[in-house]
Structure formats: C-alpha cells, structure tokens
NUKOLNU-92187 format. One line per field, with one value per residue: residue in one letter; y, z, x of N, C-alpha, C in turn. Coordinates in steps of 0.1 Angstrom, whole numbers, padded with zeros to 4 digits. Layout:
aa <- c(A, ...) .
n.Y <- c(Y, ...) .
n.Z <- c(Z, ...) .
n.X <- c(X, ...) .
ca.Y <- c(Y, ...) .
ca.Z <- c(Z, ...) .
ca.X <- c(X, ...) .
c.Y <- c(Y, ...) .
c.Z <- c(Z, ...) .
c.X <- c(X, ...) .
This chain:
aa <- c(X, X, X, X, X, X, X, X, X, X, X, X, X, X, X, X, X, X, X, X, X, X, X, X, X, X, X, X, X, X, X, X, X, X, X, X, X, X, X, X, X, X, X, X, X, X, X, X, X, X, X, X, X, X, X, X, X, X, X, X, X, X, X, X, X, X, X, X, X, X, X, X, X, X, X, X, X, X, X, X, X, X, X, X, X, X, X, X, X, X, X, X, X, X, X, X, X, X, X, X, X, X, X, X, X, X, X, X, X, X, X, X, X, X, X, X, X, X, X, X, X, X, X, X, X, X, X, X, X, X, X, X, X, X, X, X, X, X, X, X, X, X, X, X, X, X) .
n.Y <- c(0144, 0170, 0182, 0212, 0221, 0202, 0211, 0236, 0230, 0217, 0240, 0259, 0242, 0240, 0263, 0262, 0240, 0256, 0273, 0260, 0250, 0274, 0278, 0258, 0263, 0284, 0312, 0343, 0336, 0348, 0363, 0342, 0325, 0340, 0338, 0312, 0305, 0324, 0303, 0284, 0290, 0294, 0274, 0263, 0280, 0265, 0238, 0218, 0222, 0203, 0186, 0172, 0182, 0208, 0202, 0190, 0216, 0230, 0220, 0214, 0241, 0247, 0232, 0240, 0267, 0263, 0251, 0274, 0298, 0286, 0271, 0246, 0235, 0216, 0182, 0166, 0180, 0194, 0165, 0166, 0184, 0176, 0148, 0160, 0177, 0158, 0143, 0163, 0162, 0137, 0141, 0154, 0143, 0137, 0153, 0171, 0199, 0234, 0239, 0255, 0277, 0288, 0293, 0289, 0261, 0265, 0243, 0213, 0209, 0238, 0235, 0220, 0232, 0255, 0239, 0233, 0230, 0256, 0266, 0279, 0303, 0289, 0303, 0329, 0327, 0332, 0332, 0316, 0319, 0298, 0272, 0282, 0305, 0320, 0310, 0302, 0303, 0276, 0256, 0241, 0225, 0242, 0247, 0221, 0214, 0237) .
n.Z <- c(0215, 0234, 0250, 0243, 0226, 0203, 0198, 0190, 0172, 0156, 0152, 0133, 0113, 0105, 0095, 0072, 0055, 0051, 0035, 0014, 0003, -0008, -0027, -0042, -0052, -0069, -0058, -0049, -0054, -0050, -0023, -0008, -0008, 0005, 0029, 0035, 0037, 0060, 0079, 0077, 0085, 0109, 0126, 0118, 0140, 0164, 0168, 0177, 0157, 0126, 0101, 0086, 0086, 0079, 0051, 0041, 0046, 0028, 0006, 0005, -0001, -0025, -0039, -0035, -0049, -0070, -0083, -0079, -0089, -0114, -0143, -0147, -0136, -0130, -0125, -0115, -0102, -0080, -0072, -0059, -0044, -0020, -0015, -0004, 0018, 0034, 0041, 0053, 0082, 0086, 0096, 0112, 0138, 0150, 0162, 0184, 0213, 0207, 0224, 0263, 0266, 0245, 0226, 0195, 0180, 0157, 0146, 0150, 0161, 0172, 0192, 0204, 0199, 0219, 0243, 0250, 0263, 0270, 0260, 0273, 0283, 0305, 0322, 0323, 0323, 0303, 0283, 0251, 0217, 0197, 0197, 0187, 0188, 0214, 0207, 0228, 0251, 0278, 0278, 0284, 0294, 0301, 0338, 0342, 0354, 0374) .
n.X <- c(-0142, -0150, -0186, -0188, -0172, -0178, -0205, -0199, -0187, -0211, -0225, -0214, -0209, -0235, -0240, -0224, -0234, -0259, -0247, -0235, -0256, -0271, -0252, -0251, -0276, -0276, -0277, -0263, -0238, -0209, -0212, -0224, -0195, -0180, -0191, -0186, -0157, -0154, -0169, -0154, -0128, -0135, -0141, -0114, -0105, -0114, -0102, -0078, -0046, -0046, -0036, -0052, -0082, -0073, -0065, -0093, -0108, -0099, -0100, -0129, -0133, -0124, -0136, -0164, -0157, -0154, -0177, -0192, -0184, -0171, -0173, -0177, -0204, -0222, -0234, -0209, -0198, -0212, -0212, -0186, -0184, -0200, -0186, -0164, -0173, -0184, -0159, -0150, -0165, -0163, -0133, -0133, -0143, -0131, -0117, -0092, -0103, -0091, -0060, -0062, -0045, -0050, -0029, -0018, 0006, 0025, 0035, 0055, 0083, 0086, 0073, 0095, 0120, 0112, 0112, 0135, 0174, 0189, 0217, 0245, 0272, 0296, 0317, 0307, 0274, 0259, 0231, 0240, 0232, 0243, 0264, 0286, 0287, 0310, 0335, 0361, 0349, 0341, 0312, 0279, 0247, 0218, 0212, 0231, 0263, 0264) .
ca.Y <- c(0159, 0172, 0186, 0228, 0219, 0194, 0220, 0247, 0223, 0214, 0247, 0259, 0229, 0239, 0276, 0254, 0238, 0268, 0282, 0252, 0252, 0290, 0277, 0250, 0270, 0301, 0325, 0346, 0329, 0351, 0364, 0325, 0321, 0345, 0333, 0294, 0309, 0322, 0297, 0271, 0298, 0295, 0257, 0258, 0281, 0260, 0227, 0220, 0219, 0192, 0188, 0162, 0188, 0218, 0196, 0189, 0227, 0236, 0211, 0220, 0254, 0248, 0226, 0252, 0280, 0257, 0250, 0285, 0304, 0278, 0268, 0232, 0238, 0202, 0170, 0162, 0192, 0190, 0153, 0165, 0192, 0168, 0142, 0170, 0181, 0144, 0141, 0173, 0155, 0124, 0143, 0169, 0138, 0130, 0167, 0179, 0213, 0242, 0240, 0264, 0287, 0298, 0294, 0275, 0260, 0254, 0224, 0201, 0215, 0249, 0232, 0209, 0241, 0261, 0232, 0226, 0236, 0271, 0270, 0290, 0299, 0285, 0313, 0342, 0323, 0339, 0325, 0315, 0314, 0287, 0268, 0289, 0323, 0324, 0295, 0303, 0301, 0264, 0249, 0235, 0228, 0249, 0236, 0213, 0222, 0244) .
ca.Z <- c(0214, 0244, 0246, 0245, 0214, 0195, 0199, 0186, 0158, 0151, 0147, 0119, 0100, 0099, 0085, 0061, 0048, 0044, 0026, 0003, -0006, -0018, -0041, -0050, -0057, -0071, -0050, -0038, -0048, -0041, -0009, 0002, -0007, 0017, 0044, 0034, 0041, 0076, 0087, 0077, 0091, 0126, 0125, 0124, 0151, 0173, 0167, 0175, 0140, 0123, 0082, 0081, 0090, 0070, 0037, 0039, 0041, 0013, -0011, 0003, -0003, -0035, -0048, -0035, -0054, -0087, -0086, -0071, -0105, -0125, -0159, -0143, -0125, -0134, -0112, -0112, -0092, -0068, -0059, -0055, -0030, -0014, -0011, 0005, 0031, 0040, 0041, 0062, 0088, 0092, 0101, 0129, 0145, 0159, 0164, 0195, 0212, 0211, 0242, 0268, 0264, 0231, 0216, 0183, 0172, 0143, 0143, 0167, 0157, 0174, 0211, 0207, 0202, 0228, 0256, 0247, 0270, 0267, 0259, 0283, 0287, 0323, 0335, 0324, 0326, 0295, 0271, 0235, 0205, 0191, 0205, 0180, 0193, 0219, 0209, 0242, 0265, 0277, 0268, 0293, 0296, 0316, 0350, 0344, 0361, 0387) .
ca.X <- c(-0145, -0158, -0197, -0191, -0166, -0188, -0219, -0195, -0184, -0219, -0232, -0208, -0212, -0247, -0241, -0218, -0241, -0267, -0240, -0235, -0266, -0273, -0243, -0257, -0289, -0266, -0283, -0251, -0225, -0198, -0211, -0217, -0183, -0171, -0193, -0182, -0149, -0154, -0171, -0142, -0116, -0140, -0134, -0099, -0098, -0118, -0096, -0061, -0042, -0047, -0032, -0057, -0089, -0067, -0066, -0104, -0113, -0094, -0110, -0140, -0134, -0118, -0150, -0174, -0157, -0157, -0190, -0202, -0176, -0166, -0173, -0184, -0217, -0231, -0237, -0198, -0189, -0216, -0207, -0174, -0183, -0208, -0175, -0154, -0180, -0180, -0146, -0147, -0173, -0150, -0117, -0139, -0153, -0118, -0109, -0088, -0100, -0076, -0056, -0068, -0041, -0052, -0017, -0017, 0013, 0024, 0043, 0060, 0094, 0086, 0073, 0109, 0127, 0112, 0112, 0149, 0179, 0195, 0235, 0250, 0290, 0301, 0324, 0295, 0262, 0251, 0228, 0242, 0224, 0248, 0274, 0298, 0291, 0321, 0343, 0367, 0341, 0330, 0297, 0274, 0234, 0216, 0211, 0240, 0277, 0264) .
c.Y <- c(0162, 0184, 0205, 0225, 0216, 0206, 0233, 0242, 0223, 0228, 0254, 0251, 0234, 0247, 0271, 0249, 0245, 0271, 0276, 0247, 0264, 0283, 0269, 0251, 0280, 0308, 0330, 0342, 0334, 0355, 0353, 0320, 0326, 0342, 0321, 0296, 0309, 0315, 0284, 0279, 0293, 0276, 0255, 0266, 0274, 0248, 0232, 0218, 0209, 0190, 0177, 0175, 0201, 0215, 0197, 0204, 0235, 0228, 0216, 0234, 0257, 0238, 0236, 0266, 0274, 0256, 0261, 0302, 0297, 0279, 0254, 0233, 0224, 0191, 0166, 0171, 0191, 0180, 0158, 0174, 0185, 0155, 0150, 0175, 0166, 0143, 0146, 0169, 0147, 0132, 0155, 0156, 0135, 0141, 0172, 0190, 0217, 0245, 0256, 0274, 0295, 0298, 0281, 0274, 0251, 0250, 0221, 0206, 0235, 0245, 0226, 0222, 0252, 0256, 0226, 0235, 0246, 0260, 0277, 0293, 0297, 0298, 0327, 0339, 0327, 0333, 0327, 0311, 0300, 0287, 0276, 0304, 0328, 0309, 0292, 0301, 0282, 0261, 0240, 0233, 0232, 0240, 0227, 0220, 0233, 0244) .
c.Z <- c(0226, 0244, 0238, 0225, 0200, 0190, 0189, 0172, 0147, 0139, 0136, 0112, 0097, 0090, 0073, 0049, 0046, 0036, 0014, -0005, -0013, -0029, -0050, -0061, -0069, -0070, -0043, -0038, -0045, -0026, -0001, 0002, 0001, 0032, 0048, 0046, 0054, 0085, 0089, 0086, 0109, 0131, 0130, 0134, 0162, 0179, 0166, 0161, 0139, 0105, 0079, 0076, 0077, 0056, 0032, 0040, 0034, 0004, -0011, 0000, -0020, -0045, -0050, -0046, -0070, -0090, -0084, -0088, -0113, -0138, -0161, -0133, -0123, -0118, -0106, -0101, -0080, -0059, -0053, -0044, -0016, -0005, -0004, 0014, 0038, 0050, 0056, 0079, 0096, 0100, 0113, 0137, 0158, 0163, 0179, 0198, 0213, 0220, 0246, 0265, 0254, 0218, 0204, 0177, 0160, 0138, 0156, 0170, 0167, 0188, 0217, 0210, 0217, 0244, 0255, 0256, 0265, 0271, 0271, 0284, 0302, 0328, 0336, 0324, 0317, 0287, 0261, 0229, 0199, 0193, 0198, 0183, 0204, 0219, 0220, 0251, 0264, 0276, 0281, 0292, 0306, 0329, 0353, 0349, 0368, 0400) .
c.X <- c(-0153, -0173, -0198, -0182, -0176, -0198, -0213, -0196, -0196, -0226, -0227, -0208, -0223, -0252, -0228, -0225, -0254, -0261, -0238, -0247, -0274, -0264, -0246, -0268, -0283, -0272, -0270, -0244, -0214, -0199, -0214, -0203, -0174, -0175, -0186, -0168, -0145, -0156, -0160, -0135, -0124, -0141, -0122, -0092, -0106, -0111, -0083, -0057, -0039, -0046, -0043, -0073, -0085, -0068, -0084, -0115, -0110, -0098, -0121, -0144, -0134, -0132, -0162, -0172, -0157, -0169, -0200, -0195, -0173, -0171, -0182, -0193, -0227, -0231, -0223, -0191, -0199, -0211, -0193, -0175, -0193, -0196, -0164, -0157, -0183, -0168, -0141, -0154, -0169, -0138, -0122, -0145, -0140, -0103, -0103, -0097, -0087, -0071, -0060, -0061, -0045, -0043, -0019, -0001, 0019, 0033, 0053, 0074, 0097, 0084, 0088, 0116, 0127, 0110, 0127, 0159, 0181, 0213, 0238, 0268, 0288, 0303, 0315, 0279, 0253, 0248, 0234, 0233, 0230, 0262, 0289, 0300, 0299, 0329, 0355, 0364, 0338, 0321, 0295, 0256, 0229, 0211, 0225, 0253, 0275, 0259) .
C-alpha cells in the first residue's frame, strides 16, 4: 500500500471506529450508522475492488446495525462487530490503490471485452457487433487482412 493511500486508509478507520463506539455506547445510533456507512463507502472508493475488502464492510456494517437496532445488544454482538472490524483491518493491509485514472471496474470480464478485437466486414470496414450481423460479408480481426 503505498504512504498517501495507507494515511488515507488509516484515517477512516479511525472515524470507524469513533463510530463503533457511539454504537457501542448507544449514543446516536442511527446517525453513527450513517456515518459508519460513509466512511466504509470512502474506503471502497479509495481501494481497487476487492470481494474480499467488499464482504468485510458488509458484515461490518451488517454487525454494527445489529448491535446499534437490534434486539441483541449483549457481549455476543459486540464480539462479532469487534471480529468484523478485524477482519476488515486484515483484507486493507494488502489493498491495491485505485488506478490513477479513476475508473473502477467491475470485473475482469468488462477489461477482456473492451481490450478485445473489433469484427469488422472486409469489403466495408465496418464494425460488427456479432459475427451474425451480415452473414454475406467476410469476417476478419481488426488489423488482420489489410
């Protein structure tokens, strides 16, 4: 994780855990729950996507709001939001930043497609969507046969 990141990282973790503990307290717990919120949301835009990172701010989210509304306010719900901000700790330590561009995407399946050749007919040079949309015309990769 490089320093400007980390430092970013750090310091939302730390209004994280302010937040987790008003709830803990129950001082505010819905409006800590919407800060908890933002501050996870400002997390995962700091870090490349990561299902590992995304899983662990939805438990933590999802612990916090049991123990901050619930019905179970006791020592079992704490540990469990205490074990999910852990969790959350471990999977940011080995966080990408977000490439410089800015662009997030989401999933691998979308960079393959849009780094993938273009169809083209030969005799008009014209992109196809799919190799079926002029079945008269020949079929070529772009760049290739000319």
């Amino acid at each position: 994780m490089t320093r400007s990141l980390q430092h970013a990282v750090d310091e939302a973790l730390s209004f994280i855990e302010q937040a987790l503990e008003h709830i803990r307290a129950g001082e505010g717990s819905e409006l800590e729950l919407q800060n908890l919120r933002a501050y996870l949301l400002n997390i995962l835009e700091l870090v490349e996507r990561d299902p590992g990172i995304e899983a662990a701010t939805d438990d933590l989210y999802a612990s916090a709001k049991e123990l901050a509304l619930g019905r179970d306010k006791g020592a079992r719900m704490a540990r469990l939001m205490e074990s999910s901000m852990l969790r959350l700790r471990e999977r940011l330590a080995h966080a990408l930043p977000r490439s410089a561009d800015g662009a997030r995407w989401t999933n691998r399946c979308e960079r393959a497609r849009r780094s993938a050749p273009v169809l083209r007919c030969l005799p008009h040079g014209l992109p196809l969507a799919a190799p079926g949309d002029l079945s008269w015309c020949f079929f070529a990769m772009s760049g290739e046969g000319r």
